[in-house]
Backbone as a ProteinNet text record, in pm:
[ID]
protein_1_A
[PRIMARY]
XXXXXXXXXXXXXXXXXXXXXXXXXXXXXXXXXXXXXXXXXXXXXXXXXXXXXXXXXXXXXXXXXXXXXXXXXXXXXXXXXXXXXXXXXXXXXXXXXXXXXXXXXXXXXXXXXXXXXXXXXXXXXXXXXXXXXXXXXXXXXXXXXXXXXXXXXXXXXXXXXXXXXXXXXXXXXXXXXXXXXXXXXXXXXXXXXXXXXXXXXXXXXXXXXXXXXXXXXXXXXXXXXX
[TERTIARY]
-230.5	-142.9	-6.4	95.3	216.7	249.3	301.6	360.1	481.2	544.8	671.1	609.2	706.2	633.1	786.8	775.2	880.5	815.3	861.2	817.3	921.6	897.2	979.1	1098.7	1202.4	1231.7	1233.6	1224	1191.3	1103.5	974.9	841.7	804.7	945	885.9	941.1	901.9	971.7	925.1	1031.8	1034.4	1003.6	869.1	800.2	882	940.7	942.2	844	826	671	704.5	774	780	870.9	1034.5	1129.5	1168.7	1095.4	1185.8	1210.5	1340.9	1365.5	1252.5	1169.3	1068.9	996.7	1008.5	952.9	1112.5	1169.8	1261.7	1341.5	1281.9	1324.7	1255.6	1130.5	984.1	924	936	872.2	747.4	647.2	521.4	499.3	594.4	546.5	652.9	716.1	832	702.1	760.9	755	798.3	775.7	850.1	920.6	1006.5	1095.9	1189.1	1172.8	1150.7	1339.1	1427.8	1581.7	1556.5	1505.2	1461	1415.3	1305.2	1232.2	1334.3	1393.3	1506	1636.6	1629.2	1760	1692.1	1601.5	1510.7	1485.1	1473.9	1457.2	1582.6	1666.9	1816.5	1870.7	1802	1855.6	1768.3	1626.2	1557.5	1626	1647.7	1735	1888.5	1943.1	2057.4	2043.8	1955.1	1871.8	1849.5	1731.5	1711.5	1824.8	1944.4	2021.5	2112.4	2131.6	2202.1	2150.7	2020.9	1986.5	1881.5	1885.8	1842.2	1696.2	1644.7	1541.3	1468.1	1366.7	1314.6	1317.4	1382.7	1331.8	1226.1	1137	1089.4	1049.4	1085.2	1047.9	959.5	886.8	836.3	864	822.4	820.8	670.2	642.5	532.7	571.8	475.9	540.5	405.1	373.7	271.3	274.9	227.6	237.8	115.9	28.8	-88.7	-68.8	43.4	-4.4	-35.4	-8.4	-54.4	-218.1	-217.1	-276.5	-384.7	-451.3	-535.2	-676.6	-632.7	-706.1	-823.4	-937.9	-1083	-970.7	-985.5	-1006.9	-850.3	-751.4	-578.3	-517.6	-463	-408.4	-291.3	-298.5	-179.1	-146.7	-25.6	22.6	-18.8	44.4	-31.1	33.9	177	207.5	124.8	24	-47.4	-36.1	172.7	185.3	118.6	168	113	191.8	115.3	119.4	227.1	250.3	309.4	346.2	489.5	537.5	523.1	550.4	573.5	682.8	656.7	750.6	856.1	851.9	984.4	1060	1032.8	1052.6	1192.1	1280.7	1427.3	1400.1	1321.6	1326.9	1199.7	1168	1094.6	1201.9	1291.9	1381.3	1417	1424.2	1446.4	1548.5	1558.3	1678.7	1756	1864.6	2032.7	2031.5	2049.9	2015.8	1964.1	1873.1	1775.3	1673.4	1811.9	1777.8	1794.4	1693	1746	1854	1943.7	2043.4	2014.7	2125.4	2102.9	2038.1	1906.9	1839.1	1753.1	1749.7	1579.6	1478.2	1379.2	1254	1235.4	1245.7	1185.6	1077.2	958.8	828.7	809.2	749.7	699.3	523.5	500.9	325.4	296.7	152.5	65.6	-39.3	-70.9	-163.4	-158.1	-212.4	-183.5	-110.5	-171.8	-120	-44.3	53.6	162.7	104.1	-33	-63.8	-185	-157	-227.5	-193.1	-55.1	-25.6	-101.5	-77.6	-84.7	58.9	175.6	311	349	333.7	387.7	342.1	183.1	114.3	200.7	202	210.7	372.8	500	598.1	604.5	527.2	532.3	475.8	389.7	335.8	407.1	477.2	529.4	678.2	669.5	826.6	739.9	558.2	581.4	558.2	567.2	573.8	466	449.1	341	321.2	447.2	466.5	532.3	462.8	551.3	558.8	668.5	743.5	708.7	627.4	602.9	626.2	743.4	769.6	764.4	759.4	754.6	667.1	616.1	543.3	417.8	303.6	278.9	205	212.2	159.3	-32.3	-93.4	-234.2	-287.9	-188.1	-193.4	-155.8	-34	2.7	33.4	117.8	103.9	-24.6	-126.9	-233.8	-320.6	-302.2	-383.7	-283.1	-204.8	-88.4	-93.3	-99.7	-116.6	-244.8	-405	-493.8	-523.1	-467.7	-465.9	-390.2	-247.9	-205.7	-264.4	-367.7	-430.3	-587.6	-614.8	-730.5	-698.2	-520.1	-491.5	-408.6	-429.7	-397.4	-224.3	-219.8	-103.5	-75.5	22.3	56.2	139.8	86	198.2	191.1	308.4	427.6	453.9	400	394.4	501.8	606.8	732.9	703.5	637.7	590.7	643.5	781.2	891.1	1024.5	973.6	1064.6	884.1	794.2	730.6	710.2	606.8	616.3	500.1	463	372.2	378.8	317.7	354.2	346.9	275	326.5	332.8	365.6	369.9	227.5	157.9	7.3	-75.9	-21	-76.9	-27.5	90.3	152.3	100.5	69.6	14.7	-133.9	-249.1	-342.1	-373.5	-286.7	-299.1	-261.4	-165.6	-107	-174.2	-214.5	-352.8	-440.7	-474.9	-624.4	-564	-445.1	-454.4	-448	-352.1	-361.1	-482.8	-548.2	-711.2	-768.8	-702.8	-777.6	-650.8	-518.7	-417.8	-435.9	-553.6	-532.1	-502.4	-416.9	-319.9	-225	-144.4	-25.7	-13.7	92.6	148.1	239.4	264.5	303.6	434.1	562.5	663.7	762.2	880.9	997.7	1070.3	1174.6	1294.1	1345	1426.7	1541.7	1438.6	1283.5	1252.6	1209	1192.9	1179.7	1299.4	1408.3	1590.3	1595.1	1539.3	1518.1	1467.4	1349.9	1265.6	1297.1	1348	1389.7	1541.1	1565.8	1683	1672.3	1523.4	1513.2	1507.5	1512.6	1486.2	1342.2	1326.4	1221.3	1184.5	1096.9	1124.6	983.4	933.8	780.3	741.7	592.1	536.6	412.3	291.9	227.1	87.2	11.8	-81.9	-220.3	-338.6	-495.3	-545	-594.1	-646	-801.3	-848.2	-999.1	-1008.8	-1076.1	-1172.2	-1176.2	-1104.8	-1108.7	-1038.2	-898.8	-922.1	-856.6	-827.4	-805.9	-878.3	-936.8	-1050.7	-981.7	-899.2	-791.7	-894.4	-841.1	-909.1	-820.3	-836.5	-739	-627.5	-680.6	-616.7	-470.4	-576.6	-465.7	-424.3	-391.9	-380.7	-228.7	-153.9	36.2	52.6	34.5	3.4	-10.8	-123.6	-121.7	-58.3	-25.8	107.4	209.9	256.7	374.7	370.8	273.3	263.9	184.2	232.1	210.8	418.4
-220.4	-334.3	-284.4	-362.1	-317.4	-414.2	-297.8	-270	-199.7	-226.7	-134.1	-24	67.3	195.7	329.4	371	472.6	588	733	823.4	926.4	1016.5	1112.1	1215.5	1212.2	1298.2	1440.3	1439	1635.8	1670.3	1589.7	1660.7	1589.7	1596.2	1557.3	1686.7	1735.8	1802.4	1734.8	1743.8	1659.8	1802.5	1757.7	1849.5	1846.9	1878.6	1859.1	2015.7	1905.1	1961.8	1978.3	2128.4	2111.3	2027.3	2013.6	1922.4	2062.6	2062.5	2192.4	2166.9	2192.9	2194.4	2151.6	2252.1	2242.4	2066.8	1953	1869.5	1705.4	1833	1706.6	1780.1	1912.3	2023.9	2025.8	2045.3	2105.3	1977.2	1955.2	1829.9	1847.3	1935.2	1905.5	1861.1	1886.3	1874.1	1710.9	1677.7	1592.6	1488.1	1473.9	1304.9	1228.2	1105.2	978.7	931.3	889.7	890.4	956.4	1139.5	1217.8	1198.9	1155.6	1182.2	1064.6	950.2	907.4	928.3	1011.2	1102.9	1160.6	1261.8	1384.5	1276.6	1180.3	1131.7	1098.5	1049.5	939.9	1067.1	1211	1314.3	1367.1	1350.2	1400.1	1316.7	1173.2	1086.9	1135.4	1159.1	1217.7	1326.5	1448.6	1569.7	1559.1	1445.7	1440.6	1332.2	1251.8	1198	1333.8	1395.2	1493.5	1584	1627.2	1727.8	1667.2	1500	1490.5	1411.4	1464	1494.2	1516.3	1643.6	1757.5	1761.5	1718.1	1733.7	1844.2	1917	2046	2028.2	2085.6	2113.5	2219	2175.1	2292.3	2252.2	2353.5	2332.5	2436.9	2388.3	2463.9	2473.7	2575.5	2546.1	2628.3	2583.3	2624.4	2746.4	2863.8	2995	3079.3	3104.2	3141.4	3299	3415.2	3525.9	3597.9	3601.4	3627.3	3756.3	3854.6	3982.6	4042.9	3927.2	3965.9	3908.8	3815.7	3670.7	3634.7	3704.7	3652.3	3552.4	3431.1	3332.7	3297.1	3264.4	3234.6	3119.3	3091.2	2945	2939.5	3047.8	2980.4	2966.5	2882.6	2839.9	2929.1	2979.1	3096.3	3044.6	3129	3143.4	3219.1	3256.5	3386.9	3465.9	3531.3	3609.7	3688.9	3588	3577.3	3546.9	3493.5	3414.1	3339	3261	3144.4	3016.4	2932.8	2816.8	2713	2702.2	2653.8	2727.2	2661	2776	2875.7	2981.8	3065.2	3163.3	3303.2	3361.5	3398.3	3390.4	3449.5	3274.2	3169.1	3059.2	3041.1	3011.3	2960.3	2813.7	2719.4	2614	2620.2	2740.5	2687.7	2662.7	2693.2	2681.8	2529.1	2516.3	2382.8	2347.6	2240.6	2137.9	2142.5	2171.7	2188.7	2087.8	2002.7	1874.8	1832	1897.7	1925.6	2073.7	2132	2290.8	2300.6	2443.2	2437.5	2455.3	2440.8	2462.8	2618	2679.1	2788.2	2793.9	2830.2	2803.6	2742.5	2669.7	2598.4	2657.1	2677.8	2721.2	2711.6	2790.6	2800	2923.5	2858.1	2915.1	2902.3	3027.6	2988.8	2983.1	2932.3	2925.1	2926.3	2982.4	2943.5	2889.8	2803.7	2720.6	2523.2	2491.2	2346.3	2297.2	2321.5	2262.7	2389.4	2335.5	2386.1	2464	2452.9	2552.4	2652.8	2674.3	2841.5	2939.6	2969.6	3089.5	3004.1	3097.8	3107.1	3053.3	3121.4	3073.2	2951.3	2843.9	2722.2	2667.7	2689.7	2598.5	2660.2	2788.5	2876.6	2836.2	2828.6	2789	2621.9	2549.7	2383.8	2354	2420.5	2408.1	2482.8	2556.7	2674.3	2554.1	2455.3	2380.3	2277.3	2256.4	2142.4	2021.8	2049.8	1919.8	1810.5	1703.1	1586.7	1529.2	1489.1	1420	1539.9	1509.9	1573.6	1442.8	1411.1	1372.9	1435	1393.9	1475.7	1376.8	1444.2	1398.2	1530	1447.1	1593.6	1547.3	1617.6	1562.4	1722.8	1692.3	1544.5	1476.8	1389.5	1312.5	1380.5	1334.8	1367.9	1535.8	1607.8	1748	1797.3	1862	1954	1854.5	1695.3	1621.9	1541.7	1557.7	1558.3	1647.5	1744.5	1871.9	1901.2	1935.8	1928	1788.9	1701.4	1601.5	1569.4	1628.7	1627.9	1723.8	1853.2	1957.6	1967.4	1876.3	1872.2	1806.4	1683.9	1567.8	1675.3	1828.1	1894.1	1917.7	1938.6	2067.9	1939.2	1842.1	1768.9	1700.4	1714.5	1659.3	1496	1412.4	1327.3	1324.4	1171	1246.1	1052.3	1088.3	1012.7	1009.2	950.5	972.4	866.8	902	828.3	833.8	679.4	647.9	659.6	612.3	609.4	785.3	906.1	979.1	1094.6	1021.6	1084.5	1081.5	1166.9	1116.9	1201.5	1143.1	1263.3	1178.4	1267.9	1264.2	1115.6	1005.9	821	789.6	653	590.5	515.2	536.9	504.3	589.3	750.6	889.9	865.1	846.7	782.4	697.8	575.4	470	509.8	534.9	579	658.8	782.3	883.2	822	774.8	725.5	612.9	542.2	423.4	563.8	623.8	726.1	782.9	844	884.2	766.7	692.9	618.4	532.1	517.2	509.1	589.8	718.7	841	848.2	795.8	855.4	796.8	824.6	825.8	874.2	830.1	864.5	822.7	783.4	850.4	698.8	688.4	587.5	602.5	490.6	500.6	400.5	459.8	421.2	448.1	356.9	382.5	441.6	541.5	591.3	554.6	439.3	359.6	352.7	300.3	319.8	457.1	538.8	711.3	735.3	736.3	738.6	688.1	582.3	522.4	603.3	626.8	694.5	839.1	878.3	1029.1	1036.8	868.8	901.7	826.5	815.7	777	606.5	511.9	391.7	360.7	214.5	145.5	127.8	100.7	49.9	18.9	-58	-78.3	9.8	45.5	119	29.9	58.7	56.2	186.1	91	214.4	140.4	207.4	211.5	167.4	31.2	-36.8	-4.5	29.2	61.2	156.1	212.5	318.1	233	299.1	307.5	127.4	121.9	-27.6	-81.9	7.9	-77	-41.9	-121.1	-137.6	-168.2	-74.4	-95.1	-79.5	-173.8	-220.2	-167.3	-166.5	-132.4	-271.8	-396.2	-493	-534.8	-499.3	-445.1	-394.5	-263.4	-148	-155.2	-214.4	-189.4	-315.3	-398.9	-492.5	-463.1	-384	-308.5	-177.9	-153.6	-18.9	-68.1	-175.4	-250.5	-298.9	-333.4	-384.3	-256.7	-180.1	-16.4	-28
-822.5	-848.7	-891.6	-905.3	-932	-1062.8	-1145.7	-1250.3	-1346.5	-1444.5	-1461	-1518.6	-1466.4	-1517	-1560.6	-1713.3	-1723.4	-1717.7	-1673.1	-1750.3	-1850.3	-1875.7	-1923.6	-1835.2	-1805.9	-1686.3	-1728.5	-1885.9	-1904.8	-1903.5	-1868.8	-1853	-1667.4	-1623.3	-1446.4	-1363.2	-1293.2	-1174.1	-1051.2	-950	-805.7	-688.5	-566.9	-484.9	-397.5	-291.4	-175.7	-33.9	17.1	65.6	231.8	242.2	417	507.5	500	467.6	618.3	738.2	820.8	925.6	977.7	1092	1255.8	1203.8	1360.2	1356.1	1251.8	1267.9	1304.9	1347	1440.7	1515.8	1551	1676	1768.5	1749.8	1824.8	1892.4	2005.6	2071.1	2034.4	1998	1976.6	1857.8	1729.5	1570.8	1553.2	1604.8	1572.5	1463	1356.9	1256.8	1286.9	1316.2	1333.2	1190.8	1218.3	1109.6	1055.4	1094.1	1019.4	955.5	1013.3	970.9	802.4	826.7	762.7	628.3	661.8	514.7	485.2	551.4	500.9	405.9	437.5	416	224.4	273.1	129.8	32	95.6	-1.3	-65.2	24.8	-63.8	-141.9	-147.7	-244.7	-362.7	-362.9	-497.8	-515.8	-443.3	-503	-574.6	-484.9	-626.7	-729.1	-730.3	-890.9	-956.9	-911.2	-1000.7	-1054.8	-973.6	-1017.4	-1082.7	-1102.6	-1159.1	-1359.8	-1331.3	-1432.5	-1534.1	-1455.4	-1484	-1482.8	-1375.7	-1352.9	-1260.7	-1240.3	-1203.3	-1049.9	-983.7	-858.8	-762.9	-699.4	-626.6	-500.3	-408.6	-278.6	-187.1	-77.1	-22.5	159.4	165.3	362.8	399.4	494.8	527.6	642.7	644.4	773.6	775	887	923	971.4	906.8	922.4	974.4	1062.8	1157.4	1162	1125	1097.1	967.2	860.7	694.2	696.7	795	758.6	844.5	911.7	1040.6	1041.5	1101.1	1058.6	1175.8	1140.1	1253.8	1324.4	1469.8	1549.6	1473.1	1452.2	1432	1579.2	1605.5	1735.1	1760.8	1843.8	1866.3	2007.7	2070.8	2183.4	2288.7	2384.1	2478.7	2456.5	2397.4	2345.2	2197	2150.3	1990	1883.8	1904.7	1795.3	1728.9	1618.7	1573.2	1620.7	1700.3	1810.2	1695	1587.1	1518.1	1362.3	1314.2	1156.9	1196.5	1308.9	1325.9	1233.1	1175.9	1092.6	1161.2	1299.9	1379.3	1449.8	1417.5	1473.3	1365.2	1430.7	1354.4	1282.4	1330.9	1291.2	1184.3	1105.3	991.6	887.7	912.1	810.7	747.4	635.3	545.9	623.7	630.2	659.4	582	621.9	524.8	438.3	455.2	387.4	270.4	289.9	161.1	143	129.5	122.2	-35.8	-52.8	-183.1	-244.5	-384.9	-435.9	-506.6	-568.8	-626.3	-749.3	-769.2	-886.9	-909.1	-789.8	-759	-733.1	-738.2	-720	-596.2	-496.2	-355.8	-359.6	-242.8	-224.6	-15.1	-34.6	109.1	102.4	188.1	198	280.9	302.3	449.9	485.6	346	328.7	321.9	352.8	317.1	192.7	95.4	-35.8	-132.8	-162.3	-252.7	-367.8	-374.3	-501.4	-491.4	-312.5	-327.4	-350.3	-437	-500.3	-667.5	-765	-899.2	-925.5	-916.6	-968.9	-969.3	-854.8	-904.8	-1034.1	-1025.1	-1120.6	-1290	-1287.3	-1442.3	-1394.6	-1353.7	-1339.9	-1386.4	-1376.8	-1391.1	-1547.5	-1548.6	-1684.3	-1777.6	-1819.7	-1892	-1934.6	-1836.2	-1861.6	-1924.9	-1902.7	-2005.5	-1888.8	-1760.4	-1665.3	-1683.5	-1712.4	-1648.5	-1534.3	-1515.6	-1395.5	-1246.5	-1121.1	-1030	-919.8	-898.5	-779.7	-616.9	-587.8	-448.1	-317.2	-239.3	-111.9	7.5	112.7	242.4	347.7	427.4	546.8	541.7	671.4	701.5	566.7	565.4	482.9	451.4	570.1	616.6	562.5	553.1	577.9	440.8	468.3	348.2	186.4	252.1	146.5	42.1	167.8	99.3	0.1	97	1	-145.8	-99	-284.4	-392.1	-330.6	-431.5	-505.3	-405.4	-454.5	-542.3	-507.5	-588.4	-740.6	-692.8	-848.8	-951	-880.2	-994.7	-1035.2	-939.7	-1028.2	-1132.7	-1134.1	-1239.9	-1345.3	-1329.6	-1476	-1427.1	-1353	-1363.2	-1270.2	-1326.9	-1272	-1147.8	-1054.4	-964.1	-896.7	-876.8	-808.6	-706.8	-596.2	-453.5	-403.9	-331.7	-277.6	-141.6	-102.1	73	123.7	91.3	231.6	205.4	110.2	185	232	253.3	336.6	462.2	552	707	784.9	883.2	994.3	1103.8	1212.9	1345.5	1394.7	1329.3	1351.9	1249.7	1238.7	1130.1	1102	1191	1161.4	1108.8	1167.3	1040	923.7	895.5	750.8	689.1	783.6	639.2	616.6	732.2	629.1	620.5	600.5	509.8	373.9	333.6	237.2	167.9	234.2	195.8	133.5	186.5	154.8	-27.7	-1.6	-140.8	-264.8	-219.8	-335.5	-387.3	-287.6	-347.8	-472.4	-433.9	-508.6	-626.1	-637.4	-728.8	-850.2	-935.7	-1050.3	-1164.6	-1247	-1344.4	-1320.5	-1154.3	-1070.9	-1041.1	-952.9	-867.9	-755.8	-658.2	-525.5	-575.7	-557.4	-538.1	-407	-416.7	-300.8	-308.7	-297.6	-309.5	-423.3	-399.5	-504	-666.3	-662.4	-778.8	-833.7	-745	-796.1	-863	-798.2	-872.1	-1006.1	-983.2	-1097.9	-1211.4	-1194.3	-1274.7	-1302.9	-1203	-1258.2	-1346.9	-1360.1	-1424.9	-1583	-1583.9	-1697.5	-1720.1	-1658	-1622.2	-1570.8	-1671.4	-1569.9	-1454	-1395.1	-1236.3	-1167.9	-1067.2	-1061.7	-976.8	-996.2	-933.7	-896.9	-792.6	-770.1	-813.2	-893.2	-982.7	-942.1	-962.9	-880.4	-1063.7	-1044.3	-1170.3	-1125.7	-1029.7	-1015.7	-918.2	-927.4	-809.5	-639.5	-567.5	-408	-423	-481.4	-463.6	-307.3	-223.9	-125.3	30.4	50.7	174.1	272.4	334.3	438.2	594.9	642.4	788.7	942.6	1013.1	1160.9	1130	1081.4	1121.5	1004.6	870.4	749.8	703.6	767.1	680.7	657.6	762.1	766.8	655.2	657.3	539.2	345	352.1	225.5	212	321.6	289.9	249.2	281.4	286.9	145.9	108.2	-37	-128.4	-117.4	-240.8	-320.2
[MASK]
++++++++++++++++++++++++++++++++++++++++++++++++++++++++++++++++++++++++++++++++++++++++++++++++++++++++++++++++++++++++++++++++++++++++++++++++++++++++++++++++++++++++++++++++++++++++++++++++++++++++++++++++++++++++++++++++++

């Protein structure tokens, strides 16, 4: 249900989760939306920087000669078929690249906290809350957001600067977590700004276990209303 909700902005840092080039370069990976998300994420990055809230970002890059994975989809050369380490377009989007002093990470895993460092980096500041936007939703935004609510932390999922390959992978992926986001809540852009700047603003928060029984016929319906 939706409700006002403040938090603290010195105990928040804001995710961004895979914000790269190859997903509005690469005819095979393209997001729908994706200029969209990028745009809705640089509005949270200058909330946060303008005050003073934690940034960290990640990109995802796939290294098959550190890294060799069962059934990984490669090329006929043997690359890796996607996030390739020699691919130009893993690179963050200018846009919402990092600034000097932000926390940048690379990974080659789904979720943002298969190294040790983010987690001992987030906690060491004290964080509760994390802000997590990025694509795809289904994928890497899933696995990080489930992973941050093992390790105790709150989280703040912003629908619209997320994205994956439709907007029908988007909503129920996004239906799916917030079923599961407890502690946390599903907000928009303009009320994340909000919140990271220290203002009220409503969120959408899970008053019971699995509360929404999303159907083929309703699911754009109750996305629409998170």
């Amino acid at each position: 249900m939706r409700t006002g909700l403040t938090i603290e902005p010195g105990r928040t840092a804001v995710l961004f989760i895979d914000l790269q080039e190859e997903h509005r370069q690469d005819q095979r990976f393209l997001v729908e939306g994706f200029d969209r998300v990028v745009a809705n994420a640089a509005q949270l990055q200058a909330a946060a920087r303008r005050s003073g809230v934690a940034l960290f970002h990640w990109a995802y890059v796939v290294d098959l000669d550190r890294t060799r994975r069962p059934f990984h989809p490669v090329l006929a050369d043997g690359t890796s078929a996607f996030s390739d380490k020699g691919d130009p377009w893993t690179a963050i989007c200018a846009e919402v690249a990092p600034a000097a002093g932000e926390a940048s990470f690379v990974k080659a895993e789904a979720s943002a906290f298969g190294p040790d460092e983010p987690e001992r980096s987030l906690k060491s500041r004290g964080i509760e809350w994390l802000i997590v936007a990025g694509v795809w939703t289904e994928a890497c935004v899933d696995a990080t957001v489930k992973d941050a609510l093992r390790r105790g932390f709150r989280v703040l999922l912003v629908k619209d600067a997320c994205g994956s390959g439709t907007q029908a992978m988007h909503e129920t992926a996004l239906l799916n977590l917030a079923n599961r986001l407890y502690g946390g809540a599903v907000v928009v852009t303009s009320a994340a700004c909000r919140l990271i700047e220290g203002l009220a603003a409503e969120a959408w928060q899970p008053q019971s276990p699995v509360p929404l029984r999303f159907t083929y016929d309703n699911a754009t319906a109750l996305y629409r209303d998170l």
